[in-house]
PAMI-548151 format. One record per residue: x, y, z of N, C-alpha, C in turn; residue in one letter. Coordinates in pm, whole numbers. Example, Ala and Ser with C-alpha at 12.3 -4.5 7.8 and 13.67 -1.06 7.14 Angstrom:
BEGIN
      n.X      n.Y      n.Z     ca.X     ca.Y     ca.Z      c.X      c.Y      c.Z   seke
     1319     -569      780     1230     -450      780     1320     -330      780      A
     1285     -225      708     1367     -106      714     1290        3      787      S
***
This chain:
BEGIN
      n.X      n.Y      n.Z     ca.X     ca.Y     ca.Z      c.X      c.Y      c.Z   seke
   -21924      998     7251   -21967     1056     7123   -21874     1007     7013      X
   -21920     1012     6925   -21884      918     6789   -21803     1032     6694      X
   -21740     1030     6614   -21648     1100     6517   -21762     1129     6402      X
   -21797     1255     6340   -21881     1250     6258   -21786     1261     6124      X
   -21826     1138     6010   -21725     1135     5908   -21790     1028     5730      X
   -21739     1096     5667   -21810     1083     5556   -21731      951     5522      X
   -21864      875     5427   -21852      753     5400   -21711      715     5315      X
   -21653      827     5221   -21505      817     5171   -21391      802     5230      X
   -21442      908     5332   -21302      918     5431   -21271      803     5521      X
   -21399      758     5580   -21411      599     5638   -21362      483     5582      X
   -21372      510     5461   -21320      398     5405   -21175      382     5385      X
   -21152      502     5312   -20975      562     5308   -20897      514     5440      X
   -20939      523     5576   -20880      487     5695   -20852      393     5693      X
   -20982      282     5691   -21001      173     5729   -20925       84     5601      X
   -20922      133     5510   -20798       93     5398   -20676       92     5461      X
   -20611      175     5465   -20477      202     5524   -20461      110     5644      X
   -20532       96     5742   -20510        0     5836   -20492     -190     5749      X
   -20573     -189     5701   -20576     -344     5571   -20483     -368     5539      X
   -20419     -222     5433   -20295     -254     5342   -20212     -273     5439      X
   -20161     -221     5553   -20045     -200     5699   -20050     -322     5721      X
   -20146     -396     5764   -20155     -503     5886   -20134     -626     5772      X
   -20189     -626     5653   -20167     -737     5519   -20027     -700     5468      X
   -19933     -581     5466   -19812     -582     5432   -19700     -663     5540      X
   -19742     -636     5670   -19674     -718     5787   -19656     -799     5752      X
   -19839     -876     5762   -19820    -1023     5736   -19742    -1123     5631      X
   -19730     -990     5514   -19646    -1064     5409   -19487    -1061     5433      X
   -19464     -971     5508   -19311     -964     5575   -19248    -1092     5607      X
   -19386    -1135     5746   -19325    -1239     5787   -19310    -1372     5682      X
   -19435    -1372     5630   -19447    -1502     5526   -19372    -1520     5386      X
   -19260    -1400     5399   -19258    -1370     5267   -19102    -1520     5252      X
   -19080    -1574     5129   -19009    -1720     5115   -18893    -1684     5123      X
   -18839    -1573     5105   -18662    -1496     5063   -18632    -1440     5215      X
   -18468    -1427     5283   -18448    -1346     5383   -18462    -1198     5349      X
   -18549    -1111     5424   -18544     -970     5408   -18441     -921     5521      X
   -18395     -821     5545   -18309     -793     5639   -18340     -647     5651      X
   -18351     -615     5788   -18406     -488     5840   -18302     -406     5934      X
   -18276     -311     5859   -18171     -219     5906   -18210     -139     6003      X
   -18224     -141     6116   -18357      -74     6248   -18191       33     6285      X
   -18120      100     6201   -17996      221     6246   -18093      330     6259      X
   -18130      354     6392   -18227      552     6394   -18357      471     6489      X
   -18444      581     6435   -18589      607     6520   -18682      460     6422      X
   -18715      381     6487   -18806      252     6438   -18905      288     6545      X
   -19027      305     6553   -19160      366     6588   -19304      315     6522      X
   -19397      229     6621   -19529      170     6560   -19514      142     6442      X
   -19533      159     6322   -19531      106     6173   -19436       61     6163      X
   -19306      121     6204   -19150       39     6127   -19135      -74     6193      X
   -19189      -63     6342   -19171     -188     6413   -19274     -307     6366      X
   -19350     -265     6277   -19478     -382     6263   -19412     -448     6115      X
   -19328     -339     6025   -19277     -344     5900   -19147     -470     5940      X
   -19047     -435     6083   -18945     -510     6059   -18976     -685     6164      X
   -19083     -651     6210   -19127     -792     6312   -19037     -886     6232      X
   -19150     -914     6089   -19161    -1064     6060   -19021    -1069     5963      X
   -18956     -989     5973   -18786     -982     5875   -18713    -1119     5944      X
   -18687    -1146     5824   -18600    -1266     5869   -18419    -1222     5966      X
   -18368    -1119     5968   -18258    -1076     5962   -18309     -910     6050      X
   -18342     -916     6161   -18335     -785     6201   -18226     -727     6300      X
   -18121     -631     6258   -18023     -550     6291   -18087     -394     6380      X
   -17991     -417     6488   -18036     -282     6576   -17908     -225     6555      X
   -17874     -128     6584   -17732      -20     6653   -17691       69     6784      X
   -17591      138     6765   -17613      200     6923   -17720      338     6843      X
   -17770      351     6774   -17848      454     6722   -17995      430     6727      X
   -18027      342     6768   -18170      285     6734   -18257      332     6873      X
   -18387      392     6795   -18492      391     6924   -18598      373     6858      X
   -18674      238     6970   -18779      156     6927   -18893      148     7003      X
   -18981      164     6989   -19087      203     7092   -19204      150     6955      X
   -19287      100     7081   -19504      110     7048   -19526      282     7096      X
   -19535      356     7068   -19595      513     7100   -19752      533     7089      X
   -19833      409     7039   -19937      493     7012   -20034      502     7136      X
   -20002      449     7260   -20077      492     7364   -20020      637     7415      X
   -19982      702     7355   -19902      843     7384   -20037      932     7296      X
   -20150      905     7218   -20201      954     7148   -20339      901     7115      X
   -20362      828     7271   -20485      773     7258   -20560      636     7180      X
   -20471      562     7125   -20440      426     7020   -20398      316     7143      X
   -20309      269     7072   -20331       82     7144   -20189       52     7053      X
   -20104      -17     7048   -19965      -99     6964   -20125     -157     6919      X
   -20045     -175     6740   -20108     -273     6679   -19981     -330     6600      X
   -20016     -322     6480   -19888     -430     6401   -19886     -523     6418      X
   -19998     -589     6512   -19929     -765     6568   -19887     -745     6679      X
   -19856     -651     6780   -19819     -593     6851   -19827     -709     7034      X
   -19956     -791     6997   -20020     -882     7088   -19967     -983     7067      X
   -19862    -1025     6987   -19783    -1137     6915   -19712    -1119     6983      X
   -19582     -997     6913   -19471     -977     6955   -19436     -940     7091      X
   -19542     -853     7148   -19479     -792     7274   -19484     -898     7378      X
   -19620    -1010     7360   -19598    -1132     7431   -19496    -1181     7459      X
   -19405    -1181     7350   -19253    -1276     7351   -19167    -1204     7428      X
   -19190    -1105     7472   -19082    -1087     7561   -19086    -1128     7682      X
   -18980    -1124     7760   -18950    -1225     7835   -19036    -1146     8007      X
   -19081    -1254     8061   -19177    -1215     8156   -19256    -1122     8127      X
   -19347    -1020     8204   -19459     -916     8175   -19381     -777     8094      X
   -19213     -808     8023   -19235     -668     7943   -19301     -648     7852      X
   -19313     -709     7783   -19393     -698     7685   -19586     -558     7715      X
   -19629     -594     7873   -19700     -534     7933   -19660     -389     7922      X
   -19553     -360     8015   -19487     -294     8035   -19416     -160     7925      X
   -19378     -237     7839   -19407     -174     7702   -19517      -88     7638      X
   -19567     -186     7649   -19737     -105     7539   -19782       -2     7622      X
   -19812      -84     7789   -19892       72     7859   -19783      179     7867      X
   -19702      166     7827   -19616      324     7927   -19544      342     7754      X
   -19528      316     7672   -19473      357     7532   -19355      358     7533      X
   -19258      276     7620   -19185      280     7658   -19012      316     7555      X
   -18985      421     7516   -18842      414     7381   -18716      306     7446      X
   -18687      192     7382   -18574      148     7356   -18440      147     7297      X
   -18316      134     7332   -18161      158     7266   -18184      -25     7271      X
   -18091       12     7160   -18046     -148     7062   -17996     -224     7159      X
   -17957     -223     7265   -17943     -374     7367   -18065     -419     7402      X
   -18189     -355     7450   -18280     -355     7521   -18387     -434     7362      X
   -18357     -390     7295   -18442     -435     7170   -18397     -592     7122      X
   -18277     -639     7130   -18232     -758     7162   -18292     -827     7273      X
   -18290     -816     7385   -18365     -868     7471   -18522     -873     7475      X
   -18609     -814     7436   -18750     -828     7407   -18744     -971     7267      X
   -18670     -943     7191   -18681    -1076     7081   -18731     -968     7009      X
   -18735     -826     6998   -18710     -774     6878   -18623     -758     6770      X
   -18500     -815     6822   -18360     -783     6712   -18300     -929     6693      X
   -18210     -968     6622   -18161    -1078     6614   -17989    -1015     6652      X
   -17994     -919     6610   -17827     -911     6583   -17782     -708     6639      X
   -17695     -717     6690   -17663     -605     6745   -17528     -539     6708      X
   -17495     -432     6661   -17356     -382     6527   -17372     -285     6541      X
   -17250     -189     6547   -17226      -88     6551   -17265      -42     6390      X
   -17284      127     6402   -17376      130     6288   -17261      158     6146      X
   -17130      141     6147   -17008      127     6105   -17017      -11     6060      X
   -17026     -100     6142   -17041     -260     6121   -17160     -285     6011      X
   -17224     -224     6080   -17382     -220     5983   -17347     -215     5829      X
   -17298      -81     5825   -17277        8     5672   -17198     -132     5572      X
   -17080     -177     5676   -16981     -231     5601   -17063     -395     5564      X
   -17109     -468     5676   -17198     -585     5588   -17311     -522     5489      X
   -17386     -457     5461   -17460     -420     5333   -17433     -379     5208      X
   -17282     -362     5267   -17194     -317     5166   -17137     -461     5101      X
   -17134     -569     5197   -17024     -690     5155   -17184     -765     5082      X
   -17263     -775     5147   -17385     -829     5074   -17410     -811     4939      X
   -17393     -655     4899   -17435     -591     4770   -17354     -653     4658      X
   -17198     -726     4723   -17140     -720     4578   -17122     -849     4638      X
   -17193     -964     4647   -17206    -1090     4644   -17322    -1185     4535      X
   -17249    -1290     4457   -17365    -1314     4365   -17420    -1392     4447      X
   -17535    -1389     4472   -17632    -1521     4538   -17670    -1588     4527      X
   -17685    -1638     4340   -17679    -1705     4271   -17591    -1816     4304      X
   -17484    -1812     4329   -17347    -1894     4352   -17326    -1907     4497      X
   -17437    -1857     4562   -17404    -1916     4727   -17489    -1979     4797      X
   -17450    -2037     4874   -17587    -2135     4967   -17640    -2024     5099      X
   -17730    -1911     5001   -17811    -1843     5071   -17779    -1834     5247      X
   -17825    -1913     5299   -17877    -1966     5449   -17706    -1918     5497      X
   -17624    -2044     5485   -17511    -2078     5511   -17440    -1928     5503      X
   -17441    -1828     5366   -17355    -1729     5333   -17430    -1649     5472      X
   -17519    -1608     5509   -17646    -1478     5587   -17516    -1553     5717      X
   -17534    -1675     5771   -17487    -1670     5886   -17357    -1613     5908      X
   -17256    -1660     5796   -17126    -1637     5813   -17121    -1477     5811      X
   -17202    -1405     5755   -17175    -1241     5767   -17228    -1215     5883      X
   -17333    -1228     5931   -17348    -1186     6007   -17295    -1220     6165      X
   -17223    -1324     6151   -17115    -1337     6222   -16987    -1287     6260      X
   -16994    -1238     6141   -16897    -1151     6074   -16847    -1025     6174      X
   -16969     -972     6154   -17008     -810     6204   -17116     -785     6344      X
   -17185     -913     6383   -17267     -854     6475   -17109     -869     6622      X
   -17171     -817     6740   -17131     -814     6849   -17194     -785     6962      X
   -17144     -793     7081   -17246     -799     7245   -17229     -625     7198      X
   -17398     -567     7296   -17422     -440     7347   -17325     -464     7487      X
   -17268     -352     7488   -17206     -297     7601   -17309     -309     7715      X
   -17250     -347     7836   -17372     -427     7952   -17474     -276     7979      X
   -17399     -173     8022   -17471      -64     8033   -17588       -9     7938      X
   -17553      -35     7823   -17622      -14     7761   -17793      -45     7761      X
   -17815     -188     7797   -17917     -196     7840   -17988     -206     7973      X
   -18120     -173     8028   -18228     -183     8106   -18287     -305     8145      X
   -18368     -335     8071   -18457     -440     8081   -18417     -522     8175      X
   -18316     -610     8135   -18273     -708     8248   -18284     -680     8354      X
   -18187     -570     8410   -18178     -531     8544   -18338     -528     8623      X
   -18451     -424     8524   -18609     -417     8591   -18666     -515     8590      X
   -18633     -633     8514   -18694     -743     8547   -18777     -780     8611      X
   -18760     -787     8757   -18780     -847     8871   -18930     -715     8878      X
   -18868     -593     8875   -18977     -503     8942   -19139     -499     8839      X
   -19024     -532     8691   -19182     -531     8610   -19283     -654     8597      X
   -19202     -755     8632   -19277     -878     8643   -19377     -849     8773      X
   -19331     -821     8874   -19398     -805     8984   -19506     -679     8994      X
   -19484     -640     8899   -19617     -520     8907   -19729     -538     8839      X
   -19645     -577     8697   -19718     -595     8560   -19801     -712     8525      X
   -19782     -831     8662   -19842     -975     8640   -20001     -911     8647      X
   -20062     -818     8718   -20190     -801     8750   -20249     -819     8596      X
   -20414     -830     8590   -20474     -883     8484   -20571     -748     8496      X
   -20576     -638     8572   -20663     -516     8541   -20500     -400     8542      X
   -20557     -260     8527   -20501     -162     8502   -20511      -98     8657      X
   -20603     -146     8709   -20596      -87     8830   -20550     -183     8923      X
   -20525     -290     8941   -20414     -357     8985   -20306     -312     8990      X
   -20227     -246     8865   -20071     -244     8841   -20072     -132     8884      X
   -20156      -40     8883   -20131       85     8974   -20133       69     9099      X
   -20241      -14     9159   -20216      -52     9323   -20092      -60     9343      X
   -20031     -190     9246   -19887     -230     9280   -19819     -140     9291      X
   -19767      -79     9191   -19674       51     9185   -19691      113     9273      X
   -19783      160     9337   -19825      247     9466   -19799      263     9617      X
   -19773       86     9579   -19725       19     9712   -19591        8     9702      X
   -19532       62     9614   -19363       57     9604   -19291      165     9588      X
   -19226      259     9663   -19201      388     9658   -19025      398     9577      X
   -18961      307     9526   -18856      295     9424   -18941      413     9353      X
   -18785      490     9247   -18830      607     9216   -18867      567     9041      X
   -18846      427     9004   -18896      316     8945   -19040      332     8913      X
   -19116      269     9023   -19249      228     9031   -19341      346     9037      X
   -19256      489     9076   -19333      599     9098   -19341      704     8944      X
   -19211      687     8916   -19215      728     8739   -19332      637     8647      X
   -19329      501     8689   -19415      430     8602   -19549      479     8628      X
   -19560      476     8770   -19728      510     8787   -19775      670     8718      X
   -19702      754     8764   -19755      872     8696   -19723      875     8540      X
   -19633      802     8467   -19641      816     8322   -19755      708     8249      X
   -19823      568     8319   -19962      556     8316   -20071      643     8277      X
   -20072      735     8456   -20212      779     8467   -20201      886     8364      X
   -20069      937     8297   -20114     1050     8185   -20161      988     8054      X
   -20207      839     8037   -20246      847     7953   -20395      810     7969      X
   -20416      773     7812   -20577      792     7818   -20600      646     7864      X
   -20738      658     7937   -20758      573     8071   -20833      389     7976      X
   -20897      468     7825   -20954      351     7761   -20859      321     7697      X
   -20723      387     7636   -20650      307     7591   -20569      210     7665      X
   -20507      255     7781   -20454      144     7895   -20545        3     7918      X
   -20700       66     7927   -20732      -73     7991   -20781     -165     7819      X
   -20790     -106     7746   -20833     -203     7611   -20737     -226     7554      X
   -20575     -185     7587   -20436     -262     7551   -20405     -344     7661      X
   -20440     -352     7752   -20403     -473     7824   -20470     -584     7783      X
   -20611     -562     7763   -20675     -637     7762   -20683     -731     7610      X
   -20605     -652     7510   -20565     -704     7412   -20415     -810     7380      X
   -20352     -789     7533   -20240     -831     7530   -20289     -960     7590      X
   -20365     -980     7676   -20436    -1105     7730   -20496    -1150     7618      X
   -20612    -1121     7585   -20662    -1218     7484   -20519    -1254     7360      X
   -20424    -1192     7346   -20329    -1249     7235   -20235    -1342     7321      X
   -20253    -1363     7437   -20149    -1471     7422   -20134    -1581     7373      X
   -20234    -1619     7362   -20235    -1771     7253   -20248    -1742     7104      X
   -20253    -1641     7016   -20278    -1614     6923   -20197    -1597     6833      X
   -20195    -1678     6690   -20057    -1644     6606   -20073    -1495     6567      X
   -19970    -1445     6500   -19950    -1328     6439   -20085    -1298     6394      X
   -20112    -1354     6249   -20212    -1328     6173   -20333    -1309     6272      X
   -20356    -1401     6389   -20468    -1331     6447   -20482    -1232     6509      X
   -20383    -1171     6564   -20336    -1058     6602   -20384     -926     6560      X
   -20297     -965     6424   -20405     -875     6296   -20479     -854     6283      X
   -20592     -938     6281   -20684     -935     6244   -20786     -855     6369      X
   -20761     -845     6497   -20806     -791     6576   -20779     -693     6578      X
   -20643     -679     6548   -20578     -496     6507   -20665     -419     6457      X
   -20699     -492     6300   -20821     -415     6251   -20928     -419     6284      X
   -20986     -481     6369   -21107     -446     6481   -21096     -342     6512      X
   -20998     -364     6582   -20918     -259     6726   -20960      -80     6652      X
   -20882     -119     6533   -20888       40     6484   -20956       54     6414      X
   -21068      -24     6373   -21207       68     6334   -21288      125     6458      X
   -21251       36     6519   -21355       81     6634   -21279      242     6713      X
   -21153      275     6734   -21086      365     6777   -21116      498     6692      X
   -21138      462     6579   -21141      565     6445   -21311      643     6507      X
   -21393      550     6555   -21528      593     6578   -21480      655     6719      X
   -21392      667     6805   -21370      732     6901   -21324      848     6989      X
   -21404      951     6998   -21307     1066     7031   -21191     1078     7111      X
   -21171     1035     7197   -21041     1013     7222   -20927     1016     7202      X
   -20939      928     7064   -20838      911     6970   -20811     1020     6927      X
   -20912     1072     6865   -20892     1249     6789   -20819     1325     6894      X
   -20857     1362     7001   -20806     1429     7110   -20655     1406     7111      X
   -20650     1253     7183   -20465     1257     7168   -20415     1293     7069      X
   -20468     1242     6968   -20363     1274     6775   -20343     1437     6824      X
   -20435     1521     6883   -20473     1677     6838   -20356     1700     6977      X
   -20349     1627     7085   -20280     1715     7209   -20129     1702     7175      X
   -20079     1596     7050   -19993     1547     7071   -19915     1544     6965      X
   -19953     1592     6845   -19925     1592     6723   -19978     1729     6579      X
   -20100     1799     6676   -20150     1913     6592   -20124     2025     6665      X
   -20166     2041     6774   -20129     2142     6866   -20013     2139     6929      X
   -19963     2013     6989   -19864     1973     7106   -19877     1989     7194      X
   -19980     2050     7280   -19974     2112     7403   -19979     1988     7459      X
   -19973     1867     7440   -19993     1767     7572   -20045     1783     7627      X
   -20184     1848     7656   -20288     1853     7730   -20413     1799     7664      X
   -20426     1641     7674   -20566     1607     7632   -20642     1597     7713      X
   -20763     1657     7658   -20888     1659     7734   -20998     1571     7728      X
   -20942     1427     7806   -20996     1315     7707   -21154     1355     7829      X
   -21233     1231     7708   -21369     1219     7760   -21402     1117     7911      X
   -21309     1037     7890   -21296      908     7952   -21175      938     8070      X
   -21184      962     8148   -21080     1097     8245   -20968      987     8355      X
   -21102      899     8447   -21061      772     8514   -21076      657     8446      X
   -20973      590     8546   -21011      483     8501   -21133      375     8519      X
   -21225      424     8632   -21355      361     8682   -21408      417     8571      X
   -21389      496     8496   -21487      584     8401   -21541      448     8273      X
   -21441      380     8272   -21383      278     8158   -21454      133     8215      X
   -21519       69     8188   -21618        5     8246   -21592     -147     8151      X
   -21575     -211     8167   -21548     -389     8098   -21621     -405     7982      X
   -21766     -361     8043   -21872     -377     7903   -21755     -291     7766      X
   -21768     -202     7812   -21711      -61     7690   -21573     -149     7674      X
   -21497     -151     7703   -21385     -240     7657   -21412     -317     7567      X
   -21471     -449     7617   -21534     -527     7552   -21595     -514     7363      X
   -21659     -355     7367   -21750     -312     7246   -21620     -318     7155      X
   -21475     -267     7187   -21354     -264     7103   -21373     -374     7025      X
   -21389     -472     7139   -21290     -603     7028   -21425     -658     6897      X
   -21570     -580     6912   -21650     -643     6844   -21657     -574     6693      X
   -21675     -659     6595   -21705     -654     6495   -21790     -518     6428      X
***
């Protein structure tokens, strides 16, 4: 069943998704270094806001996550770009499970360039501010500061590396019910957290974000986008969506009562209807 909704309000949405996904794109394309201070909570939009930054800074304060399969949605932002680049199937791994990241782990996906204590942080924005730039060779001055001030995450600090091995090996499958087989067959207390923080989500968003992460692997940014806004007109017509926003953000109870329950429920054709026009 379809969202019943007046022709203003439709439009108002489907705006907001335009201006979002056309502000990205100007991020990345934009001719000047921007530099993105990711110190705190960076979450779906900020992460789509700091992608294309020429200069992106994490801290030990930073948590970075795609969340919107927590609420019945899909990562967009380009999301089929970026999460690709990470190294073997995290990028997978990511989107289905919403996974929150600390600033080592965000370095390693090829989300961050540079890693600083958030002390380090304060004090280069500070040395930036009272520099004329006028009088410096741009490029040349960015490296030397930030040379300056970045430094290694403490080894503990990050994950990723270490799961490597287990997420590549689960996450290579090309259905949703594959990677659950996998997981299933692996009783690490790993593969068993992953599988049940899966199946709590909604069963069409898992299989129409995978399936968006496949069709983007060959795809620049901008096309990305542009499917994004497919992606979420078509989600906007979906109850589902309403449901998670409502279990998870109006009520809280974390109990959605989605329509679409299994994942057999979720059928290729219906996937498929997402990505159309």
């Amino acid at each position: 069943m379809k969202q019943k909704k007046t022709k203003k309000k439709w439009q108002r949405r489907l705006l907001f998704f335009d201006v979002e996904y056309k502000t990205d794109l100007l991020m990345q394309q934009f001719s000047k270094p921007i530099i993105a201070s990711l110190d705190g909570i960076v979450m779906g939009g900020g992460v789509g806001l700091s992608y294309g930054c020429s200069h992106r800074v994490v801290t030990q304060r930073t948590k970075w996550a795609m969340p919107e399969m927590n609420i019945g949605f899909f990562p967009d932002v380009g999301a089929a770009y970026f999460l690709n680049r990470a190294p073997g199937c995290i990028g997978r791994y990511l989107a289905l499970n919403a996974t929150v990241l600390r600033g080592a782990d965000v370095c390693h996906i090829n989300g961050a360039d540079y890693y600083m204590n958030d002390e380090n942080l304060a004090a280069l924005l500070q040395e930036i501010s009272h520099i004329n730039w006028h009088e410096e060779n741009r490029d040349n001055k960015l490296h030397l500061l930030f040379s300056k001030y970045a430094e290694e995450p403490e080894i503990e600090s990050g994950k990723l590396a270490n799961l490597q091995g287990d997420i590549d090996r689960h996450f290579k499958h090309d259905t949703v019910e594959n990677i659950i087989s996998s997981l299933e067959a692996d009783d690490s207390e790993f593969a068993q957290q992953t599988k049940l923080n899966m199946l709590s989500k909604s069963p069409v968003s898992l299989k129409v974000t995978l399936t968006q992460l496949i069709r983007g692997e060959e795809k620049s940014f901008e096309a990305c986008l542009k499917t994004d806004l497919i992606l979420a007109k078509n989600f906007m017509e979906h109850d589902d969506f309403y449901e998670g926003v409502r279990s998870v953000l109006i009520d809280k109870d974390q109990q959605p009562a989605y329509q679409y329950r299994q994942l057999a429920d979720v059928t290729e054709t219906f996937v498929d209807s997402f990505f159309t026009n």
